[in-house]
C-alpha positions in Angstrom: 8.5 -10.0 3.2 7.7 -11.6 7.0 5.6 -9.7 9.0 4.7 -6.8 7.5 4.6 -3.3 8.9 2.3 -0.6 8.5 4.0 1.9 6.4 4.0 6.1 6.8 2.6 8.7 4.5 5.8 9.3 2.8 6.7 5.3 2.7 3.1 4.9 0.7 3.4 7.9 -1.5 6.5 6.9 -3.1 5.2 3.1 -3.4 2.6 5.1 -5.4 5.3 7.1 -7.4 6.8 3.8 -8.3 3.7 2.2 -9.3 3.0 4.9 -11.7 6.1 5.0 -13.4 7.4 1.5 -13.2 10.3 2.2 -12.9 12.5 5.1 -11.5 15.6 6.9 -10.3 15.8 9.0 -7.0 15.3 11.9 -8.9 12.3 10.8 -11.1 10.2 9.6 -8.0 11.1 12.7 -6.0 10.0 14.2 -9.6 6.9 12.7 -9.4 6.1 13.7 -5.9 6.7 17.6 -6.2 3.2 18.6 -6.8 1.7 16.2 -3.0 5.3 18.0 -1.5 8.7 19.1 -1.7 11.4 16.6 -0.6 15.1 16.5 -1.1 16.9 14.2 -2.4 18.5 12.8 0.4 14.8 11.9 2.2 13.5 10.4 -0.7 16.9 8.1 -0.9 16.6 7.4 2.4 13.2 5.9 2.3 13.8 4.0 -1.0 16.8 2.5 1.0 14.0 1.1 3.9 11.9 0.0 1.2 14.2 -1.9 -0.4 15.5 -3.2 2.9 11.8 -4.2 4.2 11.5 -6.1 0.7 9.3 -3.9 -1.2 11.1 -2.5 -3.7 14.5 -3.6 -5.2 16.8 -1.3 -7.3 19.3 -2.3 -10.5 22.6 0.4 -11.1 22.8 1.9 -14.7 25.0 4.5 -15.6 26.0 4.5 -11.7 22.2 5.8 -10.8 20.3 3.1 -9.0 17.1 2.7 -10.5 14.7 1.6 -8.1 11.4 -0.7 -9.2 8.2 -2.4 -6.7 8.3 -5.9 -5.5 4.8 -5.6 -4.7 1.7 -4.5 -6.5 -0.7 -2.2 -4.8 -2.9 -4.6 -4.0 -0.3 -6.8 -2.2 0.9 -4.4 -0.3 -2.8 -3.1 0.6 -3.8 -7.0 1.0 -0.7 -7.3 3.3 -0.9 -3.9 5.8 -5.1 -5.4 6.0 -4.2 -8.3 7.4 -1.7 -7.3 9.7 -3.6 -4.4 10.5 -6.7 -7.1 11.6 -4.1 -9.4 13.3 -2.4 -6.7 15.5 -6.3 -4.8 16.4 -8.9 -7.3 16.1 -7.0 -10.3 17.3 -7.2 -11.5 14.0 -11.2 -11.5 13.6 -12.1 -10.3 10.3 -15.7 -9.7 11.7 -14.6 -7.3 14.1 -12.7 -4.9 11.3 -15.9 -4.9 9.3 -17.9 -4.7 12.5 -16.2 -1.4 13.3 -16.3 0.1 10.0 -19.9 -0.6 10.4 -20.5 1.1 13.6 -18.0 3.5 13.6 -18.0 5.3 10.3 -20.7 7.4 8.4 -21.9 4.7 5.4 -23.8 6.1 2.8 -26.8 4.2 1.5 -25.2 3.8 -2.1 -21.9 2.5 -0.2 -24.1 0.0 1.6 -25.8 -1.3 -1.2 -21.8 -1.7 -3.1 -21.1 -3.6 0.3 -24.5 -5.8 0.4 -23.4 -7.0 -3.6 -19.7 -7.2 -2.7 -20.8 -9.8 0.0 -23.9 -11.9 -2.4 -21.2 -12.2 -5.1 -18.4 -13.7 -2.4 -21.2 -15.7 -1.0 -22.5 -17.1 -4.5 -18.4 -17.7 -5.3 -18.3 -19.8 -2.1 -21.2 -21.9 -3.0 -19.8 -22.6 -6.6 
């Protein structure tokens, strides 16, 4: 996939749908999203079409059904929209993105203890 794009609501739930069941048909993923909304058919074939087209999913015909399965795992994909998400806002600069999570959300003290180990365990890997 080039440069990836940040994906809608819709675009992200049904990557979900096909994580979950591996594997599925138009039907079974629309299936799988009735209880977060009600789509038809046609919507949710739509957007597995610019999925497949953007090079995130890829589908195989059986029985004249295509079945539709991810390219990506959900931590490519989350790994991907990141990056691109720190290229296109913060020029790139890593620092920045944490920088304004820091400032600009509420951060609980538990949360910033998780954060203060996340960050001793990456610096004890680079070290190694």
């Amino acid at each position: 996939m080039g440069r990836t794009k940040q994906l809608g609501d819709l675009q992200i739930a049904i990557m979900r749908a096909l994580w979950t069941l591996g594997e599925g048909t138009v039907a079974q993923v629309r299936d799988a999203l009735t209880e977060e909304r009600e789509l038809a058919p046609t919507t949710v074939a739509t957007v597995l079409s610019r999925l497949e087209k953007g090079g995130l999913i890829v589908h195989h015909t059986e029985n004249r059904q295509f079945i539709y399965r991810p390219l990506v795992s959900k931590t490519e994909l989350l790994r991907m929209m990141v990056k691109d998400l720190v290229e296109r806002l913060f020029q790139g600069d890593q620092t920045a993105l944490v920088s304004h999570l820091l400032h600009e959300s509420e951060i609980s003290a538990g949360d910033l203890k998780r954060v203060k180990a996340m960050i001793a365990a990456k610096e004890k890997r680079a070290k190694a």
